[in-house]
KEDOKOL-522330 format. One line per 5 residues: number of its first residue (from 0); for each residue x negated, y negated, z negated of N, C-alpha, C, O. Coordinates in steps of 0.05 Angstrom, whole numbers, padded with zeros to 5 digits. Example, Ala and Ser with C-alpha at 12.3 -4.5 7.8 and 13.67 -1.06 7.14 Angstrom:
<sites>
0 = -00264/00114/-00156/-00246/00090/-00156/-00264/00066/-00156/-00285/00066/-00169 | -00257/00045/-00142/-00273/00021/-00143/-00258/-00001/-00157/-00268/-00023/-00161
</sites>
This chain:
<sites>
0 = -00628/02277/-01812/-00614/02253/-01820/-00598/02258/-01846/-00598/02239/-01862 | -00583/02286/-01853/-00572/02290/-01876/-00597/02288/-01900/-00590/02288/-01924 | -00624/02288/-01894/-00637/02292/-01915/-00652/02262/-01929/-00668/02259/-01948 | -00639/02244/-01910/-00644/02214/-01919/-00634/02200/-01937/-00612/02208/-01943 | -00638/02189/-01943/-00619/02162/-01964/-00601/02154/-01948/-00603/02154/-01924
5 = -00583/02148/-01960/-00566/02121/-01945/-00575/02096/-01937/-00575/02088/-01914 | -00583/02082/-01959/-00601/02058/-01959/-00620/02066/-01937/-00618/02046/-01921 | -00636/02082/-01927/-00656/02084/-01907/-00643/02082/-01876/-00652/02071/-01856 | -00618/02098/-01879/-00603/02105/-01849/-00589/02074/-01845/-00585/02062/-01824 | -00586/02068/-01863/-00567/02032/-01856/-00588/02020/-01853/-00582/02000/-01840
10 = -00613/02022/-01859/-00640/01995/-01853/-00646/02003/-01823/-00653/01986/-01807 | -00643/02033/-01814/-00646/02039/-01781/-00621/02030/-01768/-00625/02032/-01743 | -00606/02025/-01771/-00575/02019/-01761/-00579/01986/-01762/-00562/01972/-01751 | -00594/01977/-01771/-00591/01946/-01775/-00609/01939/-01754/-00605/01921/-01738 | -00629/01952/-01756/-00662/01950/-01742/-00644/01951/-01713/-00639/01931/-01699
15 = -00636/01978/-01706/-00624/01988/-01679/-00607/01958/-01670/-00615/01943/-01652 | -00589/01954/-01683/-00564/01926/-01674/-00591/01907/-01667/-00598/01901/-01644 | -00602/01900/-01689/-00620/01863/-01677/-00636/01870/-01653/-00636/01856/-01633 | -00650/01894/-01655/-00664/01907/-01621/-00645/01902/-01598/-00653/01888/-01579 | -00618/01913/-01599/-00600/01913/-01582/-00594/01877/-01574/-00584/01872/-01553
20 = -00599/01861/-01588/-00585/01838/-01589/-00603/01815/-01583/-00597/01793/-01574 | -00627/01825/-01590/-00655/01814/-01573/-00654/01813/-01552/-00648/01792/-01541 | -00659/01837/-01540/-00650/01843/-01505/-00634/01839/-01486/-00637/01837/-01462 | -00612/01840/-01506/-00592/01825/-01492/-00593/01793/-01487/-00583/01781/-01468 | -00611/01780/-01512/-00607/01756/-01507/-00636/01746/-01484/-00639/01724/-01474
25 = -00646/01761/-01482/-00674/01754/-01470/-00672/01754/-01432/-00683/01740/-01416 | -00649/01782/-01431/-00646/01793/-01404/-00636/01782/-01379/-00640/01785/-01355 | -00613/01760/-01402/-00595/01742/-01377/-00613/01712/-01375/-00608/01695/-01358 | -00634/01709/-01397/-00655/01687/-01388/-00677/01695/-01364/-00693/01682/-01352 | -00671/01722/-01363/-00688/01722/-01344/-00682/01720/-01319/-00697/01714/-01301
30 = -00661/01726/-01316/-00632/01735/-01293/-00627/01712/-01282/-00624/01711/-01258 | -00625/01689/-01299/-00627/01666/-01300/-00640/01643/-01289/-00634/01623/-01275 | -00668/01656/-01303/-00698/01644/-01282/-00694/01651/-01253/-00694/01632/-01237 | -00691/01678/-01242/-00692/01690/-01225/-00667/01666/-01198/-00669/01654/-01177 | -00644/01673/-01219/-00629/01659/-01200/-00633/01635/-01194/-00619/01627/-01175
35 = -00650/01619/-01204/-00655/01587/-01204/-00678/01589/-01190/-00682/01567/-01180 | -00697/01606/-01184/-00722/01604/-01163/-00710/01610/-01146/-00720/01596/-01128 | -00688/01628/-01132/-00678/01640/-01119/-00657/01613/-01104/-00652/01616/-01080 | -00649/01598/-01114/-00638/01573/-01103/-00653/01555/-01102/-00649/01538/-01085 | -00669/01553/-01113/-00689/01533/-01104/-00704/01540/-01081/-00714/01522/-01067
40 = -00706/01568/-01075/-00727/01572/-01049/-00707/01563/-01025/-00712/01548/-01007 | -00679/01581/-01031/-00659/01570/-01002/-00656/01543/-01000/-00655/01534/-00977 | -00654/01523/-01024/-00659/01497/-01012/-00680/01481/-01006/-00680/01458/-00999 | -00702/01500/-01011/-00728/01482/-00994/-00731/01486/-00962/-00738/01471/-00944 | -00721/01518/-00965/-00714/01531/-00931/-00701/01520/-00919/-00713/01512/-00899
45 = -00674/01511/-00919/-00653/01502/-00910/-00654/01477/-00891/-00636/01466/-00879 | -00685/01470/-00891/-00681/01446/-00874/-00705/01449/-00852/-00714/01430/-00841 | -00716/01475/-00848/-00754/01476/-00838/-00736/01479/-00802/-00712/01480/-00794 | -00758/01480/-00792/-00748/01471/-00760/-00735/01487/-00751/-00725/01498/-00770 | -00725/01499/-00726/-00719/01516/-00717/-00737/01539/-00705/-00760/01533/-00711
50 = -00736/01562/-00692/-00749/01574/-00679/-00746/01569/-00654/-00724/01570/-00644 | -00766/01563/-00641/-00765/01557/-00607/-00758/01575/-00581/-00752/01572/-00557 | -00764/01602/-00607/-00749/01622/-00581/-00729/01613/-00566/-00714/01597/-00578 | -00724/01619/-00543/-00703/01606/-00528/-00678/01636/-00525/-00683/01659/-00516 | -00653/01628/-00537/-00637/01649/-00523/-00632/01662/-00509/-00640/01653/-00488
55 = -00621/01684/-00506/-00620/01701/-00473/-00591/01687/-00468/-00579/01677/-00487 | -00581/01686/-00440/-00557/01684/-00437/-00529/01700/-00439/-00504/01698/-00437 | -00543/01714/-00444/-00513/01739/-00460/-00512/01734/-00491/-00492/01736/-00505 | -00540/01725/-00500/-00535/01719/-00521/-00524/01689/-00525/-00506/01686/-00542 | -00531/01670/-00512/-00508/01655/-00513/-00477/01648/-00505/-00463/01630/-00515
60 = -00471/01659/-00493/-00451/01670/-00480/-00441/01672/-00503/-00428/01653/-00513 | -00445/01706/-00519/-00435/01713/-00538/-00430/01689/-00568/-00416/01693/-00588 | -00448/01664/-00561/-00452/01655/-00594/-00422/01636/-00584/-00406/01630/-00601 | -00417/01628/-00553/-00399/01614/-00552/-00367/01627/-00553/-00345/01619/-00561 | -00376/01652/-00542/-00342/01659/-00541/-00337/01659/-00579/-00319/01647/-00590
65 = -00355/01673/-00589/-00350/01677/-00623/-00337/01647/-00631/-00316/01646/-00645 | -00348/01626/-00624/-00347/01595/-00634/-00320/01588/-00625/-00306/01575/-00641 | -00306/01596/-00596/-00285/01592/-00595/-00266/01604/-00605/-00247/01591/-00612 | -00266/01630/-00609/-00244/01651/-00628/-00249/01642/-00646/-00229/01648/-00658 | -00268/01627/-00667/-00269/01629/-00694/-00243/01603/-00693/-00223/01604/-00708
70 = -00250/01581/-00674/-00230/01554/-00672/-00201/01565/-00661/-00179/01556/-00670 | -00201/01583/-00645/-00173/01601/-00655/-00155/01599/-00662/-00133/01595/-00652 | -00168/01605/-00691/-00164/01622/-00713/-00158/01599/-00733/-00146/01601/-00754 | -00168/01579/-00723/-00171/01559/-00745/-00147/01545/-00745/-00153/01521/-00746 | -00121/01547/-00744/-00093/01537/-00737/-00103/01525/-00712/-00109/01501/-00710
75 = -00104/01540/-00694/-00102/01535/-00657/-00111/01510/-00659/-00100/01497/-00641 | -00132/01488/-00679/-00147/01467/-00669/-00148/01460/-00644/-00137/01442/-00632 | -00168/01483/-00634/-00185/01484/-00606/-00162/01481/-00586/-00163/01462/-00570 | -00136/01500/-00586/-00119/01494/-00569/-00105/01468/-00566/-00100/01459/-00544 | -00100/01456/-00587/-00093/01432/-00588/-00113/01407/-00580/-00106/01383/-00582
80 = -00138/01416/-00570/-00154/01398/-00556/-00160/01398/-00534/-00169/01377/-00526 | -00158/01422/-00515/-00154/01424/-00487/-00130/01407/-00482/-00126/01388/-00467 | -00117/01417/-00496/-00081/01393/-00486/-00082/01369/-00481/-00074/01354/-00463 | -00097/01367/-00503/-00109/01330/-00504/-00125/01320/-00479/-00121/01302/-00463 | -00140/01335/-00482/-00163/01329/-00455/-00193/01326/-00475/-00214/01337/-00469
85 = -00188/01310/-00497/-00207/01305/-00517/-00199/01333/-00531/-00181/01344/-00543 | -00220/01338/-00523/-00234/01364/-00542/-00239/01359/-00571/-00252/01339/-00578 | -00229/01376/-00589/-00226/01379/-00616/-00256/01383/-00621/-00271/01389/-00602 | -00265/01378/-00647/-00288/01392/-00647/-00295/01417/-00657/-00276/01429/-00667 | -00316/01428/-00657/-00333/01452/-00671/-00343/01461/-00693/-00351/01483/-00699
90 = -00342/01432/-00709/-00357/01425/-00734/-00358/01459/-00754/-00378/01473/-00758 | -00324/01463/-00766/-00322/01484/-00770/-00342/01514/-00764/-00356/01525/-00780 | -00337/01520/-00739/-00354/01550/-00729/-00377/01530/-00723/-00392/01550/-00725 | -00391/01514/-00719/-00417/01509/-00719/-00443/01505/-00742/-00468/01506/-00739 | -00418/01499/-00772/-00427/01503/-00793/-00427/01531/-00805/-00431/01528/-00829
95 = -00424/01550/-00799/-00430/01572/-00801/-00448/01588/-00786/-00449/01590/-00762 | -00468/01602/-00809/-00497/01602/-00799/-00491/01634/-00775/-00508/01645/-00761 | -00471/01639/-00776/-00452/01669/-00756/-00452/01663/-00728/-00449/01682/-00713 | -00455/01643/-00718/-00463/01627/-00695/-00483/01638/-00679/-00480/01637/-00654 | -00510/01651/-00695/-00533/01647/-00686/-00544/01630/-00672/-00563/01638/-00658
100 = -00538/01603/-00671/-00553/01577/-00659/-00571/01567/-00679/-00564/01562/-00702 | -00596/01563/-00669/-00610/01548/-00686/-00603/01524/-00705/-00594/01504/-00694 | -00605/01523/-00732/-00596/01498/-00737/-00592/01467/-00731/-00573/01452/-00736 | -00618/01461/-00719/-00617/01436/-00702/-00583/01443/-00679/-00567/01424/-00680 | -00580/01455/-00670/-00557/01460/-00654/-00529/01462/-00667/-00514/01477/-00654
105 = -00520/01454/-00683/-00509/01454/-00695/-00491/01428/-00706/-00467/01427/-00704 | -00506/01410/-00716/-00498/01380/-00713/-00504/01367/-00681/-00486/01351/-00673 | -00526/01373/-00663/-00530/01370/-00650/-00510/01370/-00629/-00503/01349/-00616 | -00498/01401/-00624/-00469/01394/-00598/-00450/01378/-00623/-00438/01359/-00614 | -00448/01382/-00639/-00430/01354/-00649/-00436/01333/-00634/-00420/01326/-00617
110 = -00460/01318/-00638/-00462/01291/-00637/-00452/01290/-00601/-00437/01272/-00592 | -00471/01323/-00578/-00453/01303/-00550/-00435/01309/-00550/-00422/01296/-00533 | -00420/01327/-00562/-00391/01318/-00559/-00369/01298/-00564/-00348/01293/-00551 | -00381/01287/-00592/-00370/01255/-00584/-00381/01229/-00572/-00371/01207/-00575 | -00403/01238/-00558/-00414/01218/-00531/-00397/01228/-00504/-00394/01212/-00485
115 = -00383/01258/-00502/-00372/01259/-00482/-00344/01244/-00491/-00333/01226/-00479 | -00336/01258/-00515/-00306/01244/-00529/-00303/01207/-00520/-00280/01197/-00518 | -00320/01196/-00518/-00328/01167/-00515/-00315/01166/-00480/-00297/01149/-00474 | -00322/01178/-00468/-00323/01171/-00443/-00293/01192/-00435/-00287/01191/-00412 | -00283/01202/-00445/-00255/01211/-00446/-00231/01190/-00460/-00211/01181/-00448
120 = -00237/01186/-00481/-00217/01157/-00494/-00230/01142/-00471/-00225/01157/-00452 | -00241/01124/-00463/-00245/01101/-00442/-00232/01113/-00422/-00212/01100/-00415 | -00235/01133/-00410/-00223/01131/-00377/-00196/01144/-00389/-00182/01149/-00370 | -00184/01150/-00413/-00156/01152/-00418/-00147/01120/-00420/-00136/01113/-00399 | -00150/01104/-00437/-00145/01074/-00440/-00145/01062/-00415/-00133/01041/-00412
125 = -00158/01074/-00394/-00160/01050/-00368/-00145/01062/-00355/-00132/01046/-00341 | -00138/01092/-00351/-00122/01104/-00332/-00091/01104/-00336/-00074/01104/-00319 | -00086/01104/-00370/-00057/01114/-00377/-00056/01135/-00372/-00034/01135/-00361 | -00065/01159/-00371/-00061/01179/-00361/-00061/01195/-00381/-00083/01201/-00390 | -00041/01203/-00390/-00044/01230/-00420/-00018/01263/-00418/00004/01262/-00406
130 = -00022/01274/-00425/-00010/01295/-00424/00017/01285/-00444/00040/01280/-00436 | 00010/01285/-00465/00036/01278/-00485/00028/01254/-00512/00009/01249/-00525 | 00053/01244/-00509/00058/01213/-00532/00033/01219/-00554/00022/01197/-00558 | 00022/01240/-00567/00011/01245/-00588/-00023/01233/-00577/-00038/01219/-00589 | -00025/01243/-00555/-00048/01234/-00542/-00056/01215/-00527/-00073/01215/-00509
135 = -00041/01197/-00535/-00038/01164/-00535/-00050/01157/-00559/-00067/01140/-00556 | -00046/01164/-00585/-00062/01150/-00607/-00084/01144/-00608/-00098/01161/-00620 | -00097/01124/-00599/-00130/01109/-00600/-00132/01118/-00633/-00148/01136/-00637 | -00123/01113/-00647/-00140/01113/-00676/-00135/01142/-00682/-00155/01152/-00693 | -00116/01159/-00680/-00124/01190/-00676/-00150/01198/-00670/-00165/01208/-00686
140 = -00154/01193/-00649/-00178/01199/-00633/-00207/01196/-00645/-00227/01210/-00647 | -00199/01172/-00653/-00227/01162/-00659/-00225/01168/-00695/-00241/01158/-00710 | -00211/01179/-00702/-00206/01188/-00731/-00217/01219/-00728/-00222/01232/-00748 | -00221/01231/-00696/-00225/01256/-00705/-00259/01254/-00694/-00271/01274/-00700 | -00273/01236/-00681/-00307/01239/-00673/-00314/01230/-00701/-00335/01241/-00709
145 = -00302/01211/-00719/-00313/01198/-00747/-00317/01230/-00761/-00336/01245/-00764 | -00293/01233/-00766/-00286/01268/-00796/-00288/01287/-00783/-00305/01302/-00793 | -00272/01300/-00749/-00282/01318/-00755/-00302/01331/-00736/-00303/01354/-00728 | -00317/01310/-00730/-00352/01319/-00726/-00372/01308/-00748/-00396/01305/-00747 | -00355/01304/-00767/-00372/01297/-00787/-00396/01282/-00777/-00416/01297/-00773
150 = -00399/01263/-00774/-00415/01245/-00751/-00432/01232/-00765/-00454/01230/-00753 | -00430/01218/-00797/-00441/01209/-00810/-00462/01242/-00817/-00483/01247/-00805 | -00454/01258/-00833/-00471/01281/-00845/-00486/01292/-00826/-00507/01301/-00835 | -00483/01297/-00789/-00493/01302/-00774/-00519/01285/-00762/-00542/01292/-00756 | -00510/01265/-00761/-00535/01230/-00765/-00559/01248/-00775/-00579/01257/-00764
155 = -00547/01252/-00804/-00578/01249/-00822/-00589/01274/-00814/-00612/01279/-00806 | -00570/01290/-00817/-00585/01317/-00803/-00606/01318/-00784/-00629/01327/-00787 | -00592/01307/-00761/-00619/01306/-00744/-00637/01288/-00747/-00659/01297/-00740 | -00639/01265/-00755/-00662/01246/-00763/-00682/01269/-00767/-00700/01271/-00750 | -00680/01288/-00789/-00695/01313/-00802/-00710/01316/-00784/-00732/01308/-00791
160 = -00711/01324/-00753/-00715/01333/-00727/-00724/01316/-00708/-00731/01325/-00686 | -00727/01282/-00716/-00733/01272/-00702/-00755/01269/-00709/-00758/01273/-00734 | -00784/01259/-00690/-00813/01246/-00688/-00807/01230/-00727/-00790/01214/-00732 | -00825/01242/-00744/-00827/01221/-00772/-00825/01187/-00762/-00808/01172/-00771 | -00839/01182/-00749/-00846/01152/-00741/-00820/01139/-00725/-00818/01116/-00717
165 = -00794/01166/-00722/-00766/01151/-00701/-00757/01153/-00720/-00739/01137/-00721 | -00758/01166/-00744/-00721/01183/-00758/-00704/01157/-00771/-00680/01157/-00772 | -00722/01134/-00782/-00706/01113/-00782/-00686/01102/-00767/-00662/01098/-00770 | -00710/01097/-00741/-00691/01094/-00721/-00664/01106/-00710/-00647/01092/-00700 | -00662/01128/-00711/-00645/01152/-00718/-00622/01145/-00723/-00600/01144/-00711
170 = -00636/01138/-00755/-00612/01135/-00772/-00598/01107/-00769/-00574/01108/-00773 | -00609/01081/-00761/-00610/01062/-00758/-00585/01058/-00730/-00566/01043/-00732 | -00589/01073/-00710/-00581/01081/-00685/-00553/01101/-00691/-00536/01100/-00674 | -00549/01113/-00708/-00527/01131/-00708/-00513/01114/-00730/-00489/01119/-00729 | -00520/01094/-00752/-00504/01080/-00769/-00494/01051/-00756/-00479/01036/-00768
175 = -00506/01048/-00731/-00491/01038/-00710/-00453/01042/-00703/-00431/01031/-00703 | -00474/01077/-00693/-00450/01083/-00673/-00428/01083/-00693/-00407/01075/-00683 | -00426/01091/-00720/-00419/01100/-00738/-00395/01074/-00748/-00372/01076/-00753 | -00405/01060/-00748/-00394/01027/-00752/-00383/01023/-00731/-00361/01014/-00737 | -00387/01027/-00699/-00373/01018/-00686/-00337/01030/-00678/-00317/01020/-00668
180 = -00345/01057/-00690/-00317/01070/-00689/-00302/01066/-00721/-00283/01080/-00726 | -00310/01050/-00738/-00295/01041/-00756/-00284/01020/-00756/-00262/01017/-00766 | -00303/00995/-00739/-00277/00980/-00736/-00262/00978/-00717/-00248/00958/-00717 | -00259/00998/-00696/-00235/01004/-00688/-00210/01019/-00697/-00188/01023/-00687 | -00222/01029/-00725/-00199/01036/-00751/-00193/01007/-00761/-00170/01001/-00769
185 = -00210/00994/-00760/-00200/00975/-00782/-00195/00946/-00766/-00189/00928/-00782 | -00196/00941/-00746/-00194/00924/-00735/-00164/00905/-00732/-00159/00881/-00735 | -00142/00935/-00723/-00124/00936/-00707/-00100/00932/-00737/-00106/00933/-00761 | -00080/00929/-00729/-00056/00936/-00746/-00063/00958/-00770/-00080/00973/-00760 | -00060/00963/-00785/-00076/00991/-00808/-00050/01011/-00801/-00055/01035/-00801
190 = -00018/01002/-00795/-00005/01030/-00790/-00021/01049/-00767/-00037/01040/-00752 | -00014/01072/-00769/-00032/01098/-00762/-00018/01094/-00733/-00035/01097/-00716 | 00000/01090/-00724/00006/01092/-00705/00007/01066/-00685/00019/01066/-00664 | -00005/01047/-00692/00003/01020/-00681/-00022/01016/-00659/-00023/00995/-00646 | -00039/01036/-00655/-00058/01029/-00628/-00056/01051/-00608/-00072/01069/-00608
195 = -00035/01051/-00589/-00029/01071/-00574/-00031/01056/-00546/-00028/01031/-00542 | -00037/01078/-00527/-00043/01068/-00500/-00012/01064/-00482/00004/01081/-00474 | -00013/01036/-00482/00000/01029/-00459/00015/01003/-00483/00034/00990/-00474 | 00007/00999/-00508/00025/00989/-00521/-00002/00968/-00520/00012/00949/-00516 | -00021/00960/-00521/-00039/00944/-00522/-00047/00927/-00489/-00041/00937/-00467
200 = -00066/00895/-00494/-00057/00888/-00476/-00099/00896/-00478/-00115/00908/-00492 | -00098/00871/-00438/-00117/00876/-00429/-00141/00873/-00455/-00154/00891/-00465 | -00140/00842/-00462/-00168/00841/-00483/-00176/00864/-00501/-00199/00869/-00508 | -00154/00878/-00509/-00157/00902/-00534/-00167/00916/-00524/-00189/00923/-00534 | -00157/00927/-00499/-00176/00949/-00481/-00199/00943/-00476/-00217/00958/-00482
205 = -00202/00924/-00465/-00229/00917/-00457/-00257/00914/-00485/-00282/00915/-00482 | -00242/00911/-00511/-00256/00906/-00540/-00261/00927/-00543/-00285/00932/-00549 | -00239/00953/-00540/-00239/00985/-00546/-00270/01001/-00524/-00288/01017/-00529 | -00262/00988/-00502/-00274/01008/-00487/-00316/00993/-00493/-00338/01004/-00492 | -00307/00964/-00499/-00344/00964/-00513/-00347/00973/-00535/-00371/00975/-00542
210 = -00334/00978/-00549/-00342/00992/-00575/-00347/01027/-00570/-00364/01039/-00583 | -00327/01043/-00546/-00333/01063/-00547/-00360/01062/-00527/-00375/01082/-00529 | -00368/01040/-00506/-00395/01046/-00503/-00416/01043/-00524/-00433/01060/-00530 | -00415/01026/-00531/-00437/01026/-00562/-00440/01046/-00581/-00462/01048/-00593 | -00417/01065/-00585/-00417/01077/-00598/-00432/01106/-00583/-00445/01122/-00597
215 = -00428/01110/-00558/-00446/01125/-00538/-00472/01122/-00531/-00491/01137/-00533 | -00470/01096/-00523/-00503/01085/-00531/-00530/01091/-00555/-00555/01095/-00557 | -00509/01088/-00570/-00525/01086/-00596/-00532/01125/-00600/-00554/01135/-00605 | -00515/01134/-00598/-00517/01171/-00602/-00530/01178/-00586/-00542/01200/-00589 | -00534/01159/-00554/-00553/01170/-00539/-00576/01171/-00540/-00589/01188/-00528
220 = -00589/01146/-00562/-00610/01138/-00575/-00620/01158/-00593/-00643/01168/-00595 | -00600/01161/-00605/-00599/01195/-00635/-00609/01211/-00612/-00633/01216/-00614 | -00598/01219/-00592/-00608/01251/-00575/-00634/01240/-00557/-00643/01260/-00544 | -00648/01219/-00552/-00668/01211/-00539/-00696/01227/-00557/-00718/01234/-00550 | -00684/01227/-00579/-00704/01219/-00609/-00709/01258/-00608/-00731/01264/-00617
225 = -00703/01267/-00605/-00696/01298/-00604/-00717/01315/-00587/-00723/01309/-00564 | -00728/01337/-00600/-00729/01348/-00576/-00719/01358/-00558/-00697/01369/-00560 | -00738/01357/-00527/-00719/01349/-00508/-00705/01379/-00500/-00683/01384/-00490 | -00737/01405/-00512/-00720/01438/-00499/-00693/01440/-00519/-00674/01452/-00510 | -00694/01428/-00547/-00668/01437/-00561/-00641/01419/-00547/-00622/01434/-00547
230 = -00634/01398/-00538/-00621/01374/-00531/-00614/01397/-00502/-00590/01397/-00495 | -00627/01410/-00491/-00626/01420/-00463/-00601/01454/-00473/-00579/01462/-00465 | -00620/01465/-00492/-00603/01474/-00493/-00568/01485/-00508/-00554/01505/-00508 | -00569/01455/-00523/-00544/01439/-00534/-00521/01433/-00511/-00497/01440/-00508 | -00535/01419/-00500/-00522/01417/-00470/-00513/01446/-00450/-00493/01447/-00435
235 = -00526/01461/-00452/-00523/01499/-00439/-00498/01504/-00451/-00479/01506/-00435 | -00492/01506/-00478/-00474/01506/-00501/-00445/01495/-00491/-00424/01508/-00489 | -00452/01467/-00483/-00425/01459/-00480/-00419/01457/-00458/-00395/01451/-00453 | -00443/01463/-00433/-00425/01465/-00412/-00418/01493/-00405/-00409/01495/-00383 | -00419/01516/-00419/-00407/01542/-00421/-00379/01545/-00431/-00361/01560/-00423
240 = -00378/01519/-00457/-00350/01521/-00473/-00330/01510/-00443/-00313/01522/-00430 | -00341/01484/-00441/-00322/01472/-00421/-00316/01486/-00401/-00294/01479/-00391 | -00327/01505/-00389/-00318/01515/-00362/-00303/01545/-00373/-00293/01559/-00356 | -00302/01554/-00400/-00276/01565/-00409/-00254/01559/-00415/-00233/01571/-00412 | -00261/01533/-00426/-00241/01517/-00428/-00231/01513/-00412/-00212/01529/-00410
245 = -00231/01492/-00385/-00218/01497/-00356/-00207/01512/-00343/-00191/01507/-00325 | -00217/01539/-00354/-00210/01562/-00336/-00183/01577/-00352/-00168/01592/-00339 | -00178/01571/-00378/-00163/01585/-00398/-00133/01558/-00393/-00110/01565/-00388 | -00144/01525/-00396/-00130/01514/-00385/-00110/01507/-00360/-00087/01497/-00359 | -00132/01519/-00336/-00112/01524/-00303/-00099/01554/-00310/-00083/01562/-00293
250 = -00103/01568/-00329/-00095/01584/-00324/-00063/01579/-00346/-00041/01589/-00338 | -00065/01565/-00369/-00046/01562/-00379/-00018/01539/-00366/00007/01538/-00369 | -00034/01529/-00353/-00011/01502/-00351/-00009/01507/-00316/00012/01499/-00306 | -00031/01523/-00296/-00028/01521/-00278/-00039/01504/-00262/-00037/01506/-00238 | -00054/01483/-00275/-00065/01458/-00256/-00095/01454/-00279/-00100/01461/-00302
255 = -00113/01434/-00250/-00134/01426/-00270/-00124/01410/-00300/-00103/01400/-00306 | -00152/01412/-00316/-00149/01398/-00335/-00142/01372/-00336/-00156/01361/-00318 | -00127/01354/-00348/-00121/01328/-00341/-00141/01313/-00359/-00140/01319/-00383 | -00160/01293/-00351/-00180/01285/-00362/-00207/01303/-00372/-00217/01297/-00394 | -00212/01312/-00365/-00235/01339/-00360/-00252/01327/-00374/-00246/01303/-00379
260 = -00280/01337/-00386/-00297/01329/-00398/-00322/01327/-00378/-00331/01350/-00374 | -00335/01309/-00365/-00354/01309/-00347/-00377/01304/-00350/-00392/01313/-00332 | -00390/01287/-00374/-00416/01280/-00377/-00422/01281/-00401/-00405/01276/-00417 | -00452/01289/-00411/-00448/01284/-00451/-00478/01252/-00450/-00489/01243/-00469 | -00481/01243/-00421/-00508/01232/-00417/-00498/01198/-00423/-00473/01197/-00421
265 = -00511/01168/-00431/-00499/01147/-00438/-00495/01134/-00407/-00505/01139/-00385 | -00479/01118/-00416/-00471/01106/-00390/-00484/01073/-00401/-00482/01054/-00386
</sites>
């Protein structure tokens, strides 16, 4: 190198930089490509059926206790819905693929759980029967099967899952139910607190409690559309949660649950 020109060692030093700066610019287009086929494949995946294998029961067992510690954890939600009697939902730990439930299962115990939620607000409204003032709020309630079972995003989800020739119907059937628990938001007084049980007269109840059948009806129509081994064992799911629930409940307060969850089937 001492026996070179200058002029020669600066034309390799120039050569060297634009090589370096080529590659560089070529490397993150490729990195690039890569990452964009690479999201495009997870969102073509993201929606193909489930696997039919059927779980073992330790393994579900295990996917439920995980689902309840994860709600926990979640500012004691879950606890705050045994109290109620209406069960909080899952949405949260069910949207996480850590579950191991197939994805159809997933929106799926969403949706019976607010077909059972339906038939818990009704026999609360006709009985008066509530643990505490907070669980008196009709539009509470029905503020939490709308947001937080995400009920609309869960709809379309399963349509995905239903017969091609129903999923309209599906959708048609769940934007029902979907409407019918809105205008019982919007029906009533708009203060948040102005539809509470025992403060309303007979006709209201009786308006409330057909809208929460319609609104059961219609979801029962969504789970008809389904297959029937996944729907079966959606149902396994929640009657495992519930009978922890019960048992964590007599054990907390000392007595059965007050308004228990008994059916996820339409009436």
């Amino acid at each position: 190198m001492r026996d070179l020109p200058p002029s020669f060692i600066l034309l390799l030093l120039t050569v060297h930089l634009l090589c370096c700066s080529v590659i560089g610019f070529v490397l993150p287009s490729r990195t690039d490509g890569w990452r964009e086929r690479h999201t495009q494949t997870q969102t073509q995946t993201s929606f193909r059926r489930p696997s039919t294998r059927q779980p073992s029961p330790s393994a579900l067992h295990m996917s439920v206790t995980n689902t309840r510690r994860e709600n926990l954890g979640d500012g004691g939600m879950w606890a705050l819905g045994i109290m109620a009697g209406l069960l909080l939902p899952l949405s949260s730990s069910y949207a996480d693929s850590s579950t191991g439930l197939p994805p159809i299962q997933k929106p799926l115990v969403s949706i019976l759980r607010v077909i059972e939620a339906t038939n818990q607000e009704e026999r609360l409204i006709r009985s008066g029967k509530f643990r505490d003032a907070q669980r008196a709020n009709i539009k509470l309630a029905v503020s939490y099967m709308l947001d937080n079972y995400r009920l609309k995003e869960n709809i379309q989800i399963l349509a995905l899952y239903a017969p091609q020739d129903r999923q309209q119907q599906v959708r048609n059937a769940g934007g029902e139910a979907v409407d019918s628990l809105t205008t019982l938001l919007e029906y009533f007084d708009p203060r948040a607190n102005s539809l509470k049980v025992g403060d309303i007269d007979r006709t209201k109840t009786d308006f409330i409690a057909r809208a929460l059948k319609t609104v059961r009806d219609r979801l029962g129509d969504v789970v008809d559309a389904l297959p029937a081994d996944e729907v079966a064992k959606a149902k396994d799911v929640i009657a495992l949660e519930n009978k922890m629930n019960a048992e964590e409940y007599q054990k907390y307060y000392g007595e059965p649950m007050l308004n228990a969850p008994t059916t996820t089937e339409k009436t």
